[in-house]
MILUM-938479 format. One line per field, with one value per residue (C-alpha): residue in three letters; x, y, z. Coordinates in Angstrom, 1 decimal, always signed. Example, Ala and Ser with C-alpha at 12.3 -4.5 7.8 and 13.67 -1.06 7.14 Angstrom:
res = Ala:Ser
px = +12.3:+13.7
py = -4.5:-1.1
pz = +7.8:+7.1
END
This chain:
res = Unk:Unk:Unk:Unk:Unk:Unk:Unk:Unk:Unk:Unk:Unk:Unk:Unk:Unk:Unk:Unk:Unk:Unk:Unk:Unk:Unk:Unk:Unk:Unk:Unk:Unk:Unk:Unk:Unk:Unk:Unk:Unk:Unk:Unk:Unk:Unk:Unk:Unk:Unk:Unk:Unk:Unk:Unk:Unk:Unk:Unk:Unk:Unk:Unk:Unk:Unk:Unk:Unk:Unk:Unk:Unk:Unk:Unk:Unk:Unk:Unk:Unk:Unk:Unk:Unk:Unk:Unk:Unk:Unk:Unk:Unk:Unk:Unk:Unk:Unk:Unk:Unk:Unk:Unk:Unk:Unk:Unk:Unk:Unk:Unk:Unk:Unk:Unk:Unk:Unk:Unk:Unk:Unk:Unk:Unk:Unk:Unk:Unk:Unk:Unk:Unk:Unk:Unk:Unk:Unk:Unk:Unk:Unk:Unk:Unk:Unk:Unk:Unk:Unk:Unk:Unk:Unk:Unk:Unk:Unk:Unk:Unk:Unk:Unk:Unk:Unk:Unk:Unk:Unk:Unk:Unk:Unk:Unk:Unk:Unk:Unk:Unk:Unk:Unk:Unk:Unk:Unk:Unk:Unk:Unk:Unk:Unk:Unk:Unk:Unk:Unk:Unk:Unk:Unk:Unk:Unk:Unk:Unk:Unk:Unk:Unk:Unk:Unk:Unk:Unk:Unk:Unk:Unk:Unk:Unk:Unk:Unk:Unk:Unk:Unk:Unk:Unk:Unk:Unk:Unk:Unk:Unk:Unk:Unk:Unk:Unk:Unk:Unk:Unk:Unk:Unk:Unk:Unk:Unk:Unk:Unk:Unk:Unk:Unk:Unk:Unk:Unk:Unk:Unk:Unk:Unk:Unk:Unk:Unk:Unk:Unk:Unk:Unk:Unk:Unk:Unk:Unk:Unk:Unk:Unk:Unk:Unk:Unk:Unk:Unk:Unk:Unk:Unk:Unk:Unk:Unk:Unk:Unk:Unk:Unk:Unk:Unk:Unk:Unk:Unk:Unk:Unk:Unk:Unk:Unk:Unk:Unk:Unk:Unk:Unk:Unk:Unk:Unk:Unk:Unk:Unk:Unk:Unk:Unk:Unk:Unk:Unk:Unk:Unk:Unk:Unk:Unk:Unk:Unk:Unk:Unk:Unk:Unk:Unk:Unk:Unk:Unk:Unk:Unk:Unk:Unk:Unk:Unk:Unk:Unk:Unk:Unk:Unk:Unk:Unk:Unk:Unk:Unk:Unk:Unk:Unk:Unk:Unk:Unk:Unk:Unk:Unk:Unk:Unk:Unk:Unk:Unk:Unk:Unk:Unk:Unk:Unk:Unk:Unk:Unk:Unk:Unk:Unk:Unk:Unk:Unk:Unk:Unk:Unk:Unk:Unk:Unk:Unk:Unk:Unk:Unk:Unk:Unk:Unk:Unk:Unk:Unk:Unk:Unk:Unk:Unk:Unk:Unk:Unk:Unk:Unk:Unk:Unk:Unk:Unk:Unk:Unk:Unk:Unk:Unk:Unk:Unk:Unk:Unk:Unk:Unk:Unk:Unk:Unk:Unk:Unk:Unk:Unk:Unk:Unk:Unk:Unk:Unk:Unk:Unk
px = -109.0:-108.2:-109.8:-108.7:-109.0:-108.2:-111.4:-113.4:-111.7:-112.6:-116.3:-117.1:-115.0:-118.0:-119.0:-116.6:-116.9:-115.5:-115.6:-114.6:-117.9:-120.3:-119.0:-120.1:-123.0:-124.0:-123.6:-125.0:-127.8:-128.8:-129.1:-130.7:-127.3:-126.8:-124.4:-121.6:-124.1:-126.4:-124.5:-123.5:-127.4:-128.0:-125.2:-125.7:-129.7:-128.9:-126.3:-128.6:-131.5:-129.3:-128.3:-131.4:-132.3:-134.0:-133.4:-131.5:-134.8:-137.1:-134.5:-134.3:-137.7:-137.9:-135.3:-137.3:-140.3:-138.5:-137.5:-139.3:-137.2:-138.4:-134.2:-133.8:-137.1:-136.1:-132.6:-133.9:-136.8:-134.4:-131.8:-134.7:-136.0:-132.8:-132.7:-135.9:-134.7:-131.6:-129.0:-126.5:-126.9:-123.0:-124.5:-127.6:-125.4:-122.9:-125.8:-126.7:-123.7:-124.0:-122.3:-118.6:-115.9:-115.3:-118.1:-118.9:-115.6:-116.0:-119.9:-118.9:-115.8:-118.3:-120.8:-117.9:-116.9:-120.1:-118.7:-121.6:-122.9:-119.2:-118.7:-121.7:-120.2:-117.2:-119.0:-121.1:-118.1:-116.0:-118.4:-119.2:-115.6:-115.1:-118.4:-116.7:-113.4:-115.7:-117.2:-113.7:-113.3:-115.8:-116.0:-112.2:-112.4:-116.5:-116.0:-112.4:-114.3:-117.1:-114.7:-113.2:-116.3:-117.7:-114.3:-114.3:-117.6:-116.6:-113.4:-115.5:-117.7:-115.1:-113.3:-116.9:-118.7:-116.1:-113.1:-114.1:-116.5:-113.0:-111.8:-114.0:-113.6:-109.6:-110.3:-112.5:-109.8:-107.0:-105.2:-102.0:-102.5:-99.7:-98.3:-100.3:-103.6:-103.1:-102.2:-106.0:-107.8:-106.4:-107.5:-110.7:-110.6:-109.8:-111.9:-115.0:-114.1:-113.1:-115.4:-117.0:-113.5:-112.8:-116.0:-115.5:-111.7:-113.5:-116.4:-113.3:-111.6:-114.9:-115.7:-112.0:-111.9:-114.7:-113.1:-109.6:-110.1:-109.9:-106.7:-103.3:-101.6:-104.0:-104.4:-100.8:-100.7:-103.6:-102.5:-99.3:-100.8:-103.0:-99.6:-97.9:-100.4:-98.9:-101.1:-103.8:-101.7:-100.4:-104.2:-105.1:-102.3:-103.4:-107.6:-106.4:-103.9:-106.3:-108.8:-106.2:-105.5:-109.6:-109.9:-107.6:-109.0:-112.3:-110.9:-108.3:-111.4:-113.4:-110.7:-109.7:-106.2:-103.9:-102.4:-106.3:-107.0:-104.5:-106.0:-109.9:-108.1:-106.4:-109.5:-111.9:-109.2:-108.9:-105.6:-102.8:-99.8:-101.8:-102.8:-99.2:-97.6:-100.1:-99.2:-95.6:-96.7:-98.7:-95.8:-93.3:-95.8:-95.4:-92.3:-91.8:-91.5:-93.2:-95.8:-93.7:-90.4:-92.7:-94.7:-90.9:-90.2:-92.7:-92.9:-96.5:-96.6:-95.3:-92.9:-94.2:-96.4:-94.2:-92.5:-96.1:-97.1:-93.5:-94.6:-98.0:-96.6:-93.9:-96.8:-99.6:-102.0:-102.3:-106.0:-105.3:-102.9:-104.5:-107.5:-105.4:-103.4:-107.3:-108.0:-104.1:-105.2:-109.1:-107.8:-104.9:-107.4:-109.5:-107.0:-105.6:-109.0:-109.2:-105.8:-106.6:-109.7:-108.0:-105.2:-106.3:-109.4:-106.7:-104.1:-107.4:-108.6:-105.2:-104.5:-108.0:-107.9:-104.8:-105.9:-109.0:-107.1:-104.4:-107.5:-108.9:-105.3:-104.6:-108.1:-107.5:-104.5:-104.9:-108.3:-105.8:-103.7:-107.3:-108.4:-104.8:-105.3:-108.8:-107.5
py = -58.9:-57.7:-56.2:-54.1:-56.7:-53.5:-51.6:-54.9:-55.7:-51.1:-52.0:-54.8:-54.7:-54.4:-57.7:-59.6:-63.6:-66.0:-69.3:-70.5:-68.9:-70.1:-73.2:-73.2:-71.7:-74.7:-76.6:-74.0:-72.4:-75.8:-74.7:-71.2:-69.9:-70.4:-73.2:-74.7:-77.7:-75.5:-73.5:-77.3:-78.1:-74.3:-74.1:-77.7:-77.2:-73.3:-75.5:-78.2:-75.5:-73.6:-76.1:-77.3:-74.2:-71.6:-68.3:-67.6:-65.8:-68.6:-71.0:-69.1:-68.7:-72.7:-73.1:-70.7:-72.6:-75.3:-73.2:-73.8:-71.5:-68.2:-67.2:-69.1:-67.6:-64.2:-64.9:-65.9:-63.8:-60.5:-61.6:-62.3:-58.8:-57.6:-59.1:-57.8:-53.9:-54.7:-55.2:-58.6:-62.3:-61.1:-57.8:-59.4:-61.7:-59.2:-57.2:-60.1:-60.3:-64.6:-64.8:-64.4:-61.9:-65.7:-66.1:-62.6:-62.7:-65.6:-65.2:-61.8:-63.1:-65.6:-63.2:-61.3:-63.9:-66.1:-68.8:-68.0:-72.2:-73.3:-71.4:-72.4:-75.7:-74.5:-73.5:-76.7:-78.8:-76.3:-76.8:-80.8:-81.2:-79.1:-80.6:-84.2:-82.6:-81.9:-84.6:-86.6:-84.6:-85.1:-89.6:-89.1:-87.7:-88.3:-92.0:-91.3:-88.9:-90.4:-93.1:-90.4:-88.6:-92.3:-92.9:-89.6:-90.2:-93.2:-91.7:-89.4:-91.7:-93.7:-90.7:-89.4:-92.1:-95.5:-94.0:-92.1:-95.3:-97.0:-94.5:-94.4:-98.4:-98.3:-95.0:-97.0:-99.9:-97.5:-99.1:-98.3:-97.2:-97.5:-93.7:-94.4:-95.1:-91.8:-89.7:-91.3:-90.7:-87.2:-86.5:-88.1:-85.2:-82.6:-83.4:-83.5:-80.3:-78.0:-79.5:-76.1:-74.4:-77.1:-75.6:-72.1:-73.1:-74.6:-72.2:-69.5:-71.1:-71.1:-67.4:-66.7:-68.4:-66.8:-62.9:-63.7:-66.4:-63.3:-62.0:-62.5:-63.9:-66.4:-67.5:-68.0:-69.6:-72.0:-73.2:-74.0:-75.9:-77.6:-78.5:-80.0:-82.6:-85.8:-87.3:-84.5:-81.8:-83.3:-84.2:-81.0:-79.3:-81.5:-80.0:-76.2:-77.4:-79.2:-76.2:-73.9:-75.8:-76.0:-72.1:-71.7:-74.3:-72.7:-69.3:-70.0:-71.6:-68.3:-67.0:-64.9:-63.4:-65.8:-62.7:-62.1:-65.4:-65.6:-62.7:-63.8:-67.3:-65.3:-64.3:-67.7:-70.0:-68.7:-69.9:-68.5:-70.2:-70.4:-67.0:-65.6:-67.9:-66.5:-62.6:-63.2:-64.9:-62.2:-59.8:-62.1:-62.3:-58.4:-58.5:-60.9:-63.9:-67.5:-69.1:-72.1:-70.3:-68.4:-71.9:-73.3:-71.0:-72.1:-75.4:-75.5:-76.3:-79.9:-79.4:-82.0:-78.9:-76.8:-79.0:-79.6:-76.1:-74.9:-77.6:-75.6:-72.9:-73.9:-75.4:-73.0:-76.0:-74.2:-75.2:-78.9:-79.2:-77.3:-79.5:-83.0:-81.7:-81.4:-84.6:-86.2:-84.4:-85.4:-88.8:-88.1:-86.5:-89.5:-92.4:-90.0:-89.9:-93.2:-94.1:-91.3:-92.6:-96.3:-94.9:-92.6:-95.3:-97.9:-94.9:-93.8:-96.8:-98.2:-94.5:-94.5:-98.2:-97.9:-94.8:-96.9:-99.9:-97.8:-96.4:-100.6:-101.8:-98.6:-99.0:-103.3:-103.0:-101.8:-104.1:-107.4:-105.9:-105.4:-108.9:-110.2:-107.9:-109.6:-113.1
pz = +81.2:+84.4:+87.8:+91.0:+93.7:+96.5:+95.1:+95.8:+99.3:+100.1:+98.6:+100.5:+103.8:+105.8:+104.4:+103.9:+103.2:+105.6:+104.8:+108.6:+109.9:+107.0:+107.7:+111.8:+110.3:+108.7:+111.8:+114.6:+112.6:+111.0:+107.6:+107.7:+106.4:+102.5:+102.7:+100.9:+100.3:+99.2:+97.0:+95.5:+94.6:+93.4:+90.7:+89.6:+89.2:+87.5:+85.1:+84.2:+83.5:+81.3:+79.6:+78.6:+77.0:+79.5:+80.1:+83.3:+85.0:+83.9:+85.4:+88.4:+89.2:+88.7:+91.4:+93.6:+93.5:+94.7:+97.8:+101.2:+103.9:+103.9:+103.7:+100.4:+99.3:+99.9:+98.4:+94.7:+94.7:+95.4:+92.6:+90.6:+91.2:+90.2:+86.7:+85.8:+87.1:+84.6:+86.3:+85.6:+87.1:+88.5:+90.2:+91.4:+93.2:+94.5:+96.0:+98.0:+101.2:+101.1:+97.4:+98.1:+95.3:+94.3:+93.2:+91.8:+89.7:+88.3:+87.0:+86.0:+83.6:+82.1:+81.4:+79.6:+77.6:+76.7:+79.0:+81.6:+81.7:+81.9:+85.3:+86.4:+86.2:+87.7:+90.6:+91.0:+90.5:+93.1:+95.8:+95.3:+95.5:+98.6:+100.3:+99.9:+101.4:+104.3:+104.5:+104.9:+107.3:+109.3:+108.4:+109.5:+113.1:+113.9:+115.3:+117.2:+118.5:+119.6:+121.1:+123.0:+124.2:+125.5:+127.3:+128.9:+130.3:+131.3:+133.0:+134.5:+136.0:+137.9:+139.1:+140.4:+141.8:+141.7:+143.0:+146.2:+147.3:+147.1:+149.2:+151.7:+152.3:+152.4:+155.2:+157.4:+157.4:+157.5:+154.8:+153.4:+150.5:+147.2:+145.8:+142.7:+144.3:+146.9:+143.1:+141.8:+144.7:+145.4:+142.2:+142.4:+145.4:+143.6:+140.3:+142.7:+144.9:+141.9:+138.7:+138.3:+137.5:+134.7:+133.2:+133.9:+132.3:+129.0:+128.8:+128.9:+126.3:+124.4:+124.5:+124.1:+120.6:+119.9:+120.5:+118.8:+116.3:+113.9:+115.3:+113.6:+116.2:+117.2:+113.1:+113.5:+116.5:+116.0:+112.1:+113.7:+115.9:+113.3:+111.3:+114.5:+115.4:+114.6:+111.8:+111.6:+110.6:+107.2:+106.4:+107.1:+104.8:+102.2:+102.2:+102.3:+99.3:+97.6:+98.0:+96.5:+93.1:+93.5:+93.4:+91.1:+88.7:+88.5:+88.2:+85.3:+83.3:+83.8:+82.1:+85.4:+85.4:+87.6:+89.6:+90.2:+90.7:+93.7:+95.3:+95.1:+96.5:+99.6:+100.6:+100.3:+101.9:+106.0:+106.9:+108.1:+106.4:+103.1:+102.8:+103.9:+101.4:+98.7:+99.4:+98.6:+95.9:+94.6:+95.4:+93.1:+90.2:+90.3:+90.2:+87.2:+88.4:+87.2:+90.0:+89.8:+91.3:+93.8:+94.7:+95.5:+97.9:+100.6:+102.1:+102.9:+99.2:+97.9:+95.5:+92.7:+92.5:+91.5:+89.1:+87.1:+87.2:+85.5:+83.3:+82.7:+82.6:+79.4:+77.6:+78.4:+79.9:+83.4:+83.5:+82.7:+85.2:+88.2:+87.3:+87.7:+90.9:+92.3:+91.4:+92.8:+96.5:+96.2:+96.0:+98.6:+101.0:+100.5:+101.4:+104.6:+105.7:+105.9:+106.8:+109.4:+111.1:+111.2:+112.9:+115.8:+116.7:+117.7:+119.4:+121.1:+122.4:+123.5:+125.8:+127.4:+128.2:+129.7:+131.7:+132.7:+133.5:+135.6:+137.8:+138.0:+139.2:+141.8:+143.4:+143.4:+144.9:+148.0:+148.5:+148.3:+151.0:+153.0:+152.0:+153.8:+156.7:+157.4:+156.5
END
């Protein structure tokens, strides 16, 4: 059973799904958007409904009661609506610009096929899962961060107020004054003379994101980036991987084609590397090829994976084996999150005390050479 991708991608290009800005929706619009954690507690609710015997409207309009933002309100009641004009849970959900061709596809096959409470599984299982990626995420670099934004403050303070009453002490006494205390208070200088472009500078940098972060170039350039970054950049491989064998998971059990799979999967994971690899991919699947030989080819994938999936592959247990590489990167994304966090605290701390403690011994310096002076 099989579906033109292309037609979908002409049909909805005005509309596409991006998960990168649902994801800052969450955060910026705080919650008006119909999140990933959202989508999490819808499909598991729907499942559970179904499961106990109602009909999908009656189990709909149970969850809709529950609803208390007019968005979400608006959002049921609509697909609601469209059941009762006839149309299919599938089309109801297509017809609203939130659900992604993901999701569409994979309700669609299981309407099909009878399988409709399975992928509604799927789907809650999909997004816990991806939620608690998140959410590693987030444990992983919140407190580093936090250290860092405290330090810079702290940084800032000296520079603003600390260093130039130093200054002014050692210019009364005309001091001589060491080549690394003249670099800290000349920056001190410059810091307070020119603040306003280090804003203008980061507001730039802001609003140029915001203009090119759909561009090629800047994809490229920024996942490359990402992959670079000593310790970050291997955790991060490791989420869009363990998103991928996700996707595909929940596909192959709606008993979506795996060439169609990997394009609905091109299209839900935005990055660069990943979604390059998965059009050649796609283009050696046409041509014949196994997924495991085209997996092989490209290093953003680890090649155990490519070993277990020619495994699959001989024994026809694709799903069972997608579904257990999930569960080896959950667990991998896991321990890197914490092995992560544990790690750049420490590295942190140790740079920023030693940037603090380089401004302390320039600035003391010079005052024992005043105290010696005076003596």
């Amino acid at each position: 059973m099989g579906f033109e991708i292309k037609k979908a991608k002409q049909e909805k290009e005005d509309k596409s799904f991006d998960i990168d800005s649902l994801l800052k929706k969450e955060i910026t619009l705080f919650g008006s958007a119909f999140s990933n954690k959202k989508r999490e507690a819808f499909y598991t609710e729907l499942y559970v409904l179904l499961q106990a015997g109602l009909e999908l409207k009656d189990a709909l309009d149970l969850i809709l009661k529950e609803q208390k933002k007019e968005f979400d309100v608006n959002l049921f009641q609509n697909i609601i609506n469209d059941l009762i004009l006839g149309k299919n849970f599938s089309e109801a959900l297509r017809a609203r610009n939130v659900f992604s061709d993901y999701e569409y596809y994979s309700v669609q096959i299981g309407e099909k096929t009878g399988t409709l409470n399975r992928v509604i599984e799927e789907l809650s299982i999909f997004y816990k899962q991806r939620n608690e990626q998140r959410r590693n995420v987030i444990n992983a670099l919140s407190y580093p961060l936090i250290i860092l934004i405290t330090a810079f403050f702290a940084v800032l303070f000296m520079m603003q107020f600390v260093v130039p009453m130093f200054a002014d002490i050692f210019k009364q006494n005309k001091v001589e004054l060491p080549w690394i205390t003249s670099q800290i208070i000349n920056a001190s200088n410059f810091f307070r003379d020119y603040y306003w472009v280090i804003l203008v500078l980061l507001i730039g940098l802001l609003i140029f994101r915001r203009i090119f972060s759909g561009k090629i170039w800047y994809r490229k350039f920024s996942a490359l980036f990402i992959l670079k970054t000593p310790f970050v950049g291997e955790f991060f491989r490791k989420v869009k991987i363990a998103q991928f064998t996700q996707a595909i998971t929940l596909l192959i059990g709606a008993k979506v084609p795996l060439l169609n799979g990997i394009q609905l999967t091109q299209k839900m994971i935005v990055f660069y590397p990943l979604q390059e690899a998965l059009k050649k991919i796609e283009k050696d699947i046409l041509l014949g090829k196994s997924l495991s030989e085209s997996i092989n080819k490209h290093s953003i994938f680890d090649s155990k994976m490519g070993a277990l999936i020619k495994v699959a592959e001989e024994t026809n247990q694709n799903h069972v084996i997608f579904q257990r590489l999930t569960e080896q990167y959950t667990k991998d994304i896991e321990y890197r999150s914490k092995m992560l966090s544990s790690v750049l605290e420490p590295v942190i701390i140790l740079f920023l005390g030693a940037v603090i403690a380089t401004i302390l011994v320039a600035m003391y310096i010079p005052m024992f050479n005043l105290s010696t002076v005076i003596s």
